[in-house]
LOFIVEX-924452 format. One record per residue (C-alpha): residue in three letters; x, y, z; residue number from 1. Coordinates in pm, 1 decimal. Layout:
N
R  aa        u        v        w   i
R ALA        X        Y        Z NUM
...
This chain:
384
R  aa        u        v        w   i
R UNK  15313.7  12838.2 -10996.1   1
R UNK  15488.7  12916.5 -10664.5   2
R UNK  15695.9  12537.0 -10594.1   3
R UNK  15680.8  12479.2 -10249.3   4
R UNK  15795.7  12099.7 -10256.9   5
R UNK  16153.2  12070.0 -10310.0   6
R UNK  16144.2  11814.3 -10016.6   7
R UNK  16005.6  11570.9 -10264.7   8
R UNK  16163.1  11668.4 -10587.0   9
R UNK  16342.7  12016.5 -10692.6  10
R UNK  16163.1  12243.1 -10952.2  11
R UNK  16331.9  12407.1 -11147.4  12
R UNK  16622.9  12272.0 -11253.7  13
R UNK  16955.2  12463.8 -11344.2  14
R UNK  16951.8  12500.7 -11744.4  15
R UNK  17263.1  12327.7 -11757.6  16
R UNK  17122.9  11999.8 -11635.4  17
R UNK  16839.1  12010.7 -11887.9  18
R UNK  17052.2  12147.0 -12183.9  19
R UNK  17383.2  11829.5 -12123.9  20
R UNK  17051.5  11587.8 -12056.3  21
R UNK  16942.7  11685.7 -12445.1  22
R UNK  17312.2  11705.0 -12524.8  23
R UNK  17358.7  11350.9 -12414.0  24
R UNK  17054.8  11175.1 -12574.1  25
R UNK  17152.4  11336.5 -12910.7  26
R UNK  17541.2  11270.1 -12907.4  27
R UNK  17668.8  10989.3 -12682.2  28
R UNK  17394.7  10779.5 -12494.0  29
R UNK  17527.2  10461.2 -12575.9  30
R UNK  17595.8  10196.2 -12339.8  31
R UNK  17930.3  10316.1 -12087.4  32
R UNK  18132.0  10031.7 -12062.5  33
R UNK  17981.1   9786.1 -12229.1  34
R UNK  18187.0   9853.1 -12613.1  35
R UNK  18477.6  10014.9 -12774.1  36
R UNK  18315.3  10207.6 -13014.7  37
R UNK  18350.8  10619.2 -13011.2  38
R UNK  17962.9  10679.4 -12867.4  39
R UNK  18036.6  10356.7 -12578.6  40
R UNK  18367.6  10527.5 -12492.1  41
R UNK  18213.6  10865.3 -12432.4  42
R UNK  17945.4  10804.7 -12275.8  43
R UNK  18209.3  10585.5 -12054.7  44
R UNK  18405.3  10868.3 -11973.8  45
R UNK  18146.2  11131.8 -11909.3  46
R UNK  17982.5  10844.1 -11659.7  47
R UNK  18311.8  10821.5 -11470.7  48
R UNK  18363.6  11197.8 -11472.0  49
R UNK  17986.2  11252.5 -11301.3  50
R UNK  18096.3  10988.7 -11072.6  51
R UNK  18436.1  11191.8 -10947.1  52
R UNK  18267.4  11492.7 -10937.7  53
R UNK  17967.8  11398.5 -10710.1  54
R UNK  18263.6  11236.9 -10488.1  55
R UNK  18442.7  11523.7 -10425.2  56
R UNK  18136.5  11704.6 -10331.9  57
R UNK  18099.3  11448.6 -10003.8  58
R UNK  18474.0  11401.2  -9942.5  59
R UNK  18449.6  11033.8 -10138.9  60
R UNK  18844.1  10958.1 -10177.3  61
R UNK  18782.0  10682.0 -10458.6  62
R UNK  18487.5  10741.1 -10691.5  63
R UNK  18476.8  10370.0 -10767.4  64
R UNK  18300.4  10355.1 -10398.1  65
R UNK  17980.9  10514.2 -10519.9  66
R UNK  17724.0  10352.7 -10721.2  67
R UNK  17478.7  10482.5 -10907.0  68
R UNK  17116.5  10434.0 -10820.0  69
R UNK  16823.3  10493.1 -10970.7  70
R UNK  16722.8  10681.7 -10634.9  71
R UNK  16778.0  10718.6 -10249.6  72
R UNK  16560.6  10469.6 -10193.3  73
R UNK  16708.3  10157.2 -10358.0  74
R UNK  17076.2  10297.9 -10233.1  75
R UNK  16947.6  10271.9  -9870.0  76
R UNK  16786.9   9892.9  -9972.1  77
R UNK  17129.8   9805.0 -10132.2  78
R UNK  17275.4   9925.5  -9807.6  79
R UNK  17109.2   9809.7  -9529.1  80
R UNK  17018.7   9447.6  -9673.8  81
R UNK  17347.6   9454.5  -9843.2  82
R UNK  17566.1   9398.1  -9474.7  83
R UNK  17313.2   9242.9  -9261.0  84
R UNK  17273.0   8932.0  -9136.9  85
R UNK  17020.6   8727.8  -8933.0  86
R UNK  17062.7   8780.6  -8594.5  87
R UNK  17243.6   9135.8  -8617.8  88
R UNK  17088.7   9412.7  -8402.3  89
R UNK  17009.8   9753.9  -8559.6  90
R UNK  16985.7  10113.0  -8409.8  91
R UNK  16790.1  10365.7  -8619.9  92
R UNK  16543.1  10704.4  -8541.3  93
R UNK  16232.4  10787.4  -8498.1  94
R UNK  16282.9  11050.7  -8802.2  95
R UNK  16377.6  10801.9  -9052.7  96
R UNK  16150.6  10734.3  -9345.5  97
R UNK  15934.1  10464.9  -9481.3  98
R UNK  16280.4  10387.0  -9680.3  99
R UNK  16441.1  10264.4  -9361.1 100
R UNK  16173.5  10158.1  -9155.6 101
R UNK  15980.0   9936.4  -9422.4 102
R UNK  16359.8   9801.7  -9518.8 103
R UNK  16434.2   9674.7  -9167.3 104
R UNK  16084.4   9525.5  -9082.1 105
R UNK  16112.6   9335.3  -9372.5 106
R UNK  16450.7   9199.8  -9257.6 107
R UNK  16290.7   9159.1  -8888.8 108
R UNK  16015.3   8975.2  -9014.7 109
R UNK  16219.9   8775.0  -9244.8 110
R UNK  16580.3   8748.0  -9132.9 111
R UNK  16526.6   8769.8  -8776.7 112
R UNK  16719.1   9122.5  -8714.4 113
R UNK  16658.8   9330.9  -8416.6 114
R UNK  16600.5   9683.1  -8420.7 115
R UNK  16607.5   9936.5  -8146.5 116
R UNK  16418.0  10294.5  -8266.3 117
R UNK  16614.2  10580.1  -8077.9 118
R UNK  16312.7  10859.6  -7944.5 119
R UNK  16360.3  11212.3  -7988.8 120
R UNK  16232.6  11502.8  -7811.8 121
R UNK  15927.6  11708.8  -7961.4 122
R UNK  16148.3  11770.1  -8305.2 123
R UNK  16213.4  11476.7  -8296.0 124
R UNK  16610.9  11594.6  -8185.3 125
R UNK  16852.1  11264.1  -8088.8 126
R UNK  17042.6  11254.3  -7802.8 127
R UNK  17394.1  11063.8  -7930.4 128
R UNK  17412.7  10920.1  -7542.3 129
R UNK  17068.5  10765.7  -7599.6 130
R UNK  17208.3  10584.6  -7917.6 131
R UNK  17468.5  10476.7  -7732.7 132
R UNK  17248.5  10336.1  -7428.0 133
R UNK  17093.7  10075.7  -7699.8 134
R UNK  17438.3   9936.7  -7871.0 135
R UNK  17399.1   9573.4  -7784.9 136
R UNK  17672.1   9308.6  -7810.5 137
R UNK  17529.5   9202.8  -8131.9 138
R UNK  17476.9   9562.8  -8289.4 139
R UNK  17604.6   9576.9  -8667.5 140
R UNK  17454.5   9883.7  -8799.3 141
R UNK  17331.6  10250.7  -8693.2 142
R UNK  17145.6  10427.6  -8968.0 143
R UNK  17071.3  10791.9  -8933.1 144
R UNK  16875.7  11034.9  -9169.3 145
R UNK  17080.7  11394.8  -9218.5 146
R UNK  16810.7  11584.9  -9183.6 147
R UNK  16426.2  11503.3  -9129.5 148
R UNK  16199.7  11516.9  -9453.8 149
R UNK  15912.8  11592.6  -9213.1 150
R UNK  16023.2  11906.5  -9045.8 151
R UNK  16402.5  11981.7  -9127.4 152
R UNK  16545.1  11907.8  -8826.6 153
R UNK  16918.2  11849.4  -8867.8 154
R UNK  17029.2  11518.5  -8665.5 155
R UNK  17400.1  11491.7  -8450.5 156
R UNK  17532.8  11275.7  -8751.5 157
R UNK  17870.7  11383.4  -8705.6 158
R UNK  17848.7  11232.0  -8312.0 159
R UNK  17661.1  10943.6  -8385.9 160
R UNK  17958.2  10874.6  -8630.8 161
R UNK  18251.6  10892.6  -8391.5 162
R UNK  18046.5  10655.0  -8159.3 163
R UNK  17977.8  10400.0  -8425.9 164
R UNK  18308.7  10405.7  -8541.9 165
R UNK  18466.3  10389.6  -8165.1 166
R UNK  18206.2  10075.3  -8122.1 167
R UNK  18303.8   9964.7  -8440.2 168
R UNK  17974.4   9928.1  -8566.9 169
R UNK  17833.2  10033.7  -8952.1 170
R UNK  17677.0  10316.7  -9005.5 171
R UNK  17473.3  10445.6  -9253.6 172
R UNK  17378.0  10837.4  -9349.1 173
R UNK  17069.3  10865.5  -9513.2 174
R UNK  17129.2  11238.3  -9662.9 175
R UNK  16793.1  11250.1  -9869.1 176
R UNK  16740.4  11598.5  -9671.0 177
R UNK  17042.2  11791.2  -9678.9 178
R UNK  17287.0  11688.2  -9952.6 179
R UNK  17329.0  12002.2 -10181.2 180
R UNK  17234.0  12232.4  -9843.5 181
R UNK  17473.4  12129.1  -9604.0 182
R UNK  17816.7  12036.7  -9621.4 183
R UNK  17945.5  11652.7  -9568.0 184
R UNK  18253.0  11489.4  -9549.9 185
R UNK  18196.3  11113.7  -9526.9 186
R UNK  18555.9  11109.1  -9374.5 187
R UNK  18478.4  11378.7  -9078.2 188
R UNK  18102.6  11191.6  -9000.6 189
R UNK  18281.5  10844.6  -8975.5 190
R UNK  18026.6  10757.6  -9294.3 191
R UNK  18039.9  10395.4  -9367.8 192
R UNK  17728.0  10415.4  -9619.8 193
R UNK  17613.5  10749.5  -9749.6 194
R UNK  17239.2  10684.4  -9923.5 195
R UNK  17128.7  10998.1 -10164.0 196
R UNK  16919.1  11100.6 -10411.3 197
R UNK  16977.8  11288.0 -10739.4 198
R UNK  16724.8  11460.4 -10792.5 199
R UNK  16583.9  11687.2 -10451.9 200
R UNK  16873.7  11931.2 -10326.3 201
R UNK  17141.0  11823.5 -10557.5 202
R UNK  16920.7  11960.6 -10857.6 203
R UNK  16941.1  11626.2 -11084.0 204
R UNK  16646.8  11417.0 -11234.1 205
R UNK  16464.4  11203.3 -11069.0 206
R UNK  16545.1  10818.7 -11106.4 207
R UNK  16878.1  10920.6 -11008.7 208
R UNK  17103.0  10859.2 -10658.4 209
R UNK  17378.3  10676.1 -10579.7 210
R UNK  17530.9  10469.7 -10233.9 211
R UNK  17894.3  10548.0 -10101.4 212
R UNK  18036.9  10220.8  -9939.7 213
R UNK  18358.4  10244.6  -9766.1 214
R UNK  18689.3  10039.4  -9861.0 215
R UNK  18687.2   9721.3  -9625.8 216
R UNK  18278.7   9750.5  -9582.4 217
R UNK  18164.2   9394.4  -9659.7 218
R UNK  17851.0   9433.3  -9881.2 219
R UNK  17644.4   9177.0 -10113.4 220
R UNK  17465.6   9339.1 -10380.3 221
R UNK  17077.8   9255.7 -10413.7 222
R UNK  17094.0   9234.7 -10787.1 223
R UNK  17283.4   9014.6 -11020.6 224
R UNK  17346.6   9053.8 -11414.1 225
R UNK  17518.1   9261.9 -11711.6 226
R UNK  17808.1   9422.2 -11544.2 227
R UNK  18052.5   9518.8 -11897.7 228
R UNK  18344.9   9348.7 -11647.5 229
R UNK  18394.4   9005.6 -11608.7 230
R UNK  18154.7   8822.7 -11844.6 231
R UNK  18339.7   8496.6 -11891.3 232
R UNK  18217.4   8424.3 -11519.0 233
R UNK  17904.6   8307.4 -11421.8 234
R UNK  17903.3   8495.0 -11065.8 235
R UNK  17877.7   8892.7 -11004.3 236
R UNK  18217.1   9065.9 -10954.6 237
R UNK  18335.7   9153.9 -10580.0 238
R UNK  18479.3   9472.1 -10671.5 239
R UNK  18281.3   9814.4 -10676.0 240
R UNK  18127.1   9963.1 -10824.0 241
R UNK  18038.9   9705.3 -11090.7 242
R UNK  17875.6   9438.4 -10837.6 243
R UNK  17638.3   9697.6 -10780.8 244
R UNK  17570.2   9818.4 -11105.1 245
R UNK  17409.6   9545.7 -11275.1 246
R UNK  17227.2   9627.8 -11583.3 247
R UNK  17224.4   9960.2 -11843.4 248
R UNK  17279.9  10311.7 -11622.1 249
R UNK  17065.1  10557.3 -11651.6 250
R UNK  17338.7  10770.3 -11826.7 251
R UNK  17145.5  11088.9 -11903.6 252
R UNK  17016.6  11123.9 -11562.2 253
R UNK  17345.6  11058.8 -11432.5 254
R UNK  17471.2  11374.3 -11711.2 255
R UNK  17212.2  11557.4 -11517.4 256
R UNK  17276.2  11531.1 -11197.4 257
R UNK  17681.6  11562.2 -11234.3 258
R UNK  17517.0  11915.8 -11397.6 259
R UNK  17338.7  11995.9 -11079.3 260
R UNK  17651.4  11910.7 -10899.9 261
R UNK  17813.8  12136.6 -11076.4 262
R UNK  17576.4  12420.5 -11077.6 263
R UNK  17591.0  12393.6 -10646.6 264
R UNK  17950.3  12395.4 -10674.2 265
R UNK  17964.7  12723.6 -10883.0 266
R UNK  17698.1  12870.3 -10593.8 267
R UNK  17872.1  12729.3 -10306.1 268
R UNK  17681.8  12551.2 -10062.8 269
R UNK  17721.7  12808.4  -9765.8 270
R UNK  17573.9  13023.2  -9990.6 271
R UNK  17318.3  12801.3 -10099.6 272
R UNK  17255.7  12717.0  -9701.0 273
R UNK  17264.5  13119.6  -9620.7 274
R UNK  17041.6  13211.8  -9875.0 275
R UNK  16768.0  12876.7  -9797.5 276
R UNK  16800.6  12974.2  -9449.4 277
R UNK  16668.1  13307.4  -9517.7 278
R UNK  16373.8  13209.7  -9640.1 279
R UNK  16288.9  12967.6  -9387.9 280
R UNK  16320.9  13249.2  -9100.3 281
R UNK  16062.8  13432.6  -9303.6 282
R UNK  15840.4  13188.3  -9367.9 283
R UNK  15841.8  13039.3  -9050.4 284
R UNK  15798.7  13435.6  -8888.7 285
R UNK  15496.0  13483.0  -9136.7 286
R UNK  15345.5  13175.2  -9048.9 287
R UNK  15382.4  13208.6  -8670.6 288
R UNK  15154.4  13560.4  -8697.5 289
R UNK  14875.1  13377.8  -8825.8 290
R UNK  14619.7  13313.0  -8635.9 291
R UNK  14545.8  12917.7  -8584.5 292
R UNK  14843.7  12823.3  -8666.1 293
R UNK  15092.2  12570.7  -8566.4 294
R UNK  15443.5  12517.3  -8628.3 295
R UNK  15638.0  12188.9  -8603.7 296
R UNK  16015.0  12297.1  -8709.7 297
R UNK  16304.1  12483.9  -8559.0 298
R UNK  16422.6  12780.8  -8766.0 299
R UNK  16776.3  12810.4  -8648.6 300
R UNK  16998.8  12771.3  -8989.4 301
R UNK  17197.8  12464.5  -8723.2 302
R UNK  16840.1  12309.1  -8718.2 303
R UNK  16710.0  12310.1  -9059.3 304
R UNK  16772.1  12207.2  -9359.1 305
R UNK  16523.8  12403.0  -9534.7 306
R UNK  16175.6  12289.1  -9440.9 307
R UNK  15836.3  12454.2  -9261.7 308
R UNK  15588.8  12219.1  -9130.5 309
R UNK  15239.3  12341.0  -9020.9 310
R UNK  14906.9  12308.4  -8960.4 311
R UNK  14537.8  12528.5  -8896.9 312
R UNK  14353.1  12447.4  -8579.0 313
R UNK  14059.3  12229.9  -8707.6 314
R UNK  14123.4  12193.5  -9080.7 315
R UNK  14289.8  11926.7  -9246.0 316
R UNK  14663.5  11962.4  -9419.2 317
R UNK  14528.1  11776.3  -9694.7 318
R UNK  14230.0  12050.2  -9747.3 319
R UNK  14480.5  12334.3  -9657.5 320
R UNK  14739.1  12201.6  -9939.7 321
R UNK  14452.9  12146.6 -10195.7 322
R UNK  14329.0  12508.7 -10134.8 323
R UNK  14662.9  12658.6 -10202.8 324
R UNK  14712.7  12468.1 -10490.4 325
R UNK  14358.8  12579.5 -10643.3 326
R UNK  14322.5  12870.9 -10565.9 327
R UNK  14654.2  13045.3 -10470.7 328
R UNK  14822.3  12820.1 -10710.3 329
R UNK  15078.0  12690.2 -10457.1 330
R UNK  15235.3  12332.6 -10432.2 331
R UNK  15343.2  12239.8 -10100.8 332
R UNK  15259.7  11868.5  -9969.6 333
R UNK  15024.7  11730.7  -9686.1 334
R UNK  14991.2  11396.9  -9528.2 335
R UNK  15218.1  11231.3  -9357.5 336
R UNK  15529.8  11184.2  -9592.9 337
R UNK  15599.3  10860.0  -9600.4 338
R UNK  15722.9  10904.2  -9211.5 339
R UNK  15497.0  10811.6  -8957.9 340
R UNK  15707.1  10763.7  -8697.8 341
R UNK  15851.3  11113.8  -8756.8 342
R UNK  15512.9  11196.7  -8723.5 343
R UNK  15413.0  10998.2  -8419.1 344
R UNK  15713.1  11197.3  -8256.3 345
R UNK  15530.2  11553.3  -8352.2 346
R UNK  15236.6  11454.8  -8243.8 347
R UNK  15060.3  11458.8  -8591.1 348
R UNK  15017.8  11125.1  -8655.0 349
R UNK  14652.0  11177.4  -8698.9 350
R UNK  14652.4  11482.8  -8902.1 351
R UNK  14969.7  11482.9  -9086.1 352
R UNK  15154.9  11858.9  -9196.0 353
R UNK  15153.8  12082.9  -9468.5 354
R UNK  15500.8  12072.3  -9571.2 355
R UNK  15690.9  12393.4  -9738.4 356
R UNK  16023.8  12320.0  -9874.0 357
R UNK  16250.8  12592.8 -10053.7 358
R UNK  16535.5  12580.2 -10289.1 359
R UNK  16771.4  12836.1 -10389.9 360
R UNK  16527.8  12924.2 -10674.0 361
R UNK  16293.5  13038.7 -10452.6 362
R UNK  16231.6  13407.7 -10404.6 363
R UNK  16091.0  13600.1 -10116.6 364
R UNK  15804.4  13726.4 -10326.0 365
R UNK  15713.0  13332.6 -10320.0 366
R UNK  15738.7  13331.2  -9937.8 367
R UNK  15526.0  13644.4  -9879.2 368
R UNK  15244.3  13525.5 -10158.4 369
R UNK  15241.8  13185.4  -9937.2 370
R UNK  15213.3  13360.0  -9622.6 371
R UNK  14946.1  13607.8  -9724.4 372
R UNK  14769.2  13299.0  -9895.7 373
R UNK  14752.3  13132.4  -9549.6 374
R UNK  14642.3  13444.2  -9392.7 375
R UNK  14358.8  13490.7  -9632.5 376
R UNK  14282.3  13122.0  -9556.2 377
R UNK  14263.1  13152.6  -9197.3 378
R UNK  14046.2  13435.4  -9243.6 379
R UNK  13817.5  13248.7  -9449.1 380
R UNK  13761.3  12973.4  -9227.8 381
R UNK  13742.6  13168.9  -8929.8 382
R UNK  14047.2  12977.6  -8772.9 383
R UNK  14053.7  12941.9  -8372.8 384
């Protein structure tokens, strides 16, 4: 199979993450902190030494900021309900996903929050100035996505950051697109929160991710329990990352992705982000020669993170997806992608996209076979 869908989970996986994974059941998965025995204490350590190198990667000072999650969607739950309050005023895109959108109508519904949805342009782009036309006196918290999982489009985070930190205000970098392509500093962005998942470009297993929360961030956690610290009280510690952390990790997934970490260290992630962009520009040139078709990202290696969004003139991107899966054996993804305001903003609300998304595994024979597949199918279906 040629794996087009790295925007939804990377395939394959660096051999190291899958050997320490096996490694890990066999030898040490017992409980980390929760007993002195040799296995507990291991399993302890190796936790803690997944947890400094996945900091370093994102410029985390102190790895007892980050918590482990069991994906980016929970972190940016844990995050955004964890800081606000009713009454508070949030700014957010129109590129964000369901994992946002669905968590802050809840709260709006619920809590009473207002929200203010920042418009892009026809990528769906954000102007910073435009965020900063809807801070209100009771703003709290700006949450911006890295990079759209619709269409790649890489978002200002880096201005949107100075802002909220000049206004004072939270904000919160969801970096479900992105981490393991580009490079972020959660010092240099002004990153109060930094929501990601383990297992898309950072090459871990899925039911994996973590949250970053800043020293001095004021945060309650969502979820109360077994922490291995404390137990003689009845109340959750206050300190991270243990108020966050209730309950058994997910210790060999956590092996796994501190493997994937380090397998994107050892390629470097400009060369990671060279090589990605590559592909794109071919894909997207390939694509673009075919007749009846449209294109929905920006190819500039600035303006992607590693994504090609299309669709044929009068067939479906569900149809279009199915066919290359049957018959070319392809796997790309159609709909709308969880993200139908992202969608709304492209003007494919209706229809959805057929999504491509490449990893560093990829290889240009995969692009060409996907571009002569879509050739062959717009020559089938006599395309307009």
């Amino acid at each position: 199979m040629i794996y087009l869908d790295n925007a939804a989970t990377s395939y394959p996986k660096p051999d190291k993450v899958y050997d320490e994974m096996d490694r890990c059941l066999r030898e040490y998965c017992a409980n980390p902190g929760r007993g002195g025995h040799e296995m507990s204490i291991i399993s302890g350590k190796a936790v803690m030494e997944a947890r400094e190198i996945i900091s370093r990667l994102f410029g985390i000072d102190n790895p007892l900021q980050l918590c482990f999650t069991k994906n980016a969607t929970e972190a940016l739950n844990l995050g955004i309900k964890g800081v606000l309050k009713p009454g508070d005023h949030v700014i957010t895109t129109c590129m964000e996903h369901n994992s946002v959108i669905r968590a802050l109508k809840a709260l709006e519904k619920d809590m009473g929050i207002e929200v203010t949805i920042i418009r892009g342009n026809e990528y769906g782009e954000i102007d910073p100035q435009d965020v900063a036309k809807g801070i209100k006196g009771n703003s709290k918290l700006i949450i911006c996505t890295l990079s759209s999982n619709v269409n790649g489009i890489i978002m200002p985070v880096k201005e949107i950051g100075y802002l909220s930190r000049e206004k004072e205000l939270i904000f919160l970098i969801d970096a479900s697109q992105g981490a393991g392509t580009l490079e972020l500093d959660v010092k240099d962005m002004n990153a109060d929160m930094l929501a990601f998942p383990g297992h898309k470009g950072l090459m871990g297993p899925q039911g994996t991710g973590a949250l970053y929360v800043r020293e001095g961030i004021e945060i309650k956690p969502l979820m109360q329990g077994g922490t291995g610290s404390n137990s003689e009280s009845a109340f959750q510690p206050d300190f991270m990352p243990d108020m966050m952390e209730s309950g058994t990790l997910n210790t060999p997934g956590i092996i796994g992705l501190k493997c994937g970490v380090e397998f994107i260290n050892s390629m470097g992630l400009e060369n990671i982000r060279i090589y990605k962009h590559m592909l794109v520009e071919r894909l997207h040139s390939g694509i673009a020669s075919i007749k009846g078709a449209r294109l929905y990202n920006k190819r500039g290696i600035d303006e992607n993170s590693g994504i090609v969004a299309m669709n044929f003139n009068g067939l479906e991107s569900t149809r279009v997806s199915q066919i290359l899966d049957r018959e070319y054996d392809i796997a790309t993804r159609a709909g709308l992608h969880c993200a139908p305001l992202a969608h709304q903003t492209l003007g494919t609300l209706k229809e959805g996209v057929v999504r491509f998304s490449v990893s560093c595994f990829n290889s240009i024979d995969d692009i060409d076979n996907a571009v002569n597949a879509l050739r062959e199918i717009s020559g089938k279906y006599a395309i307009d």
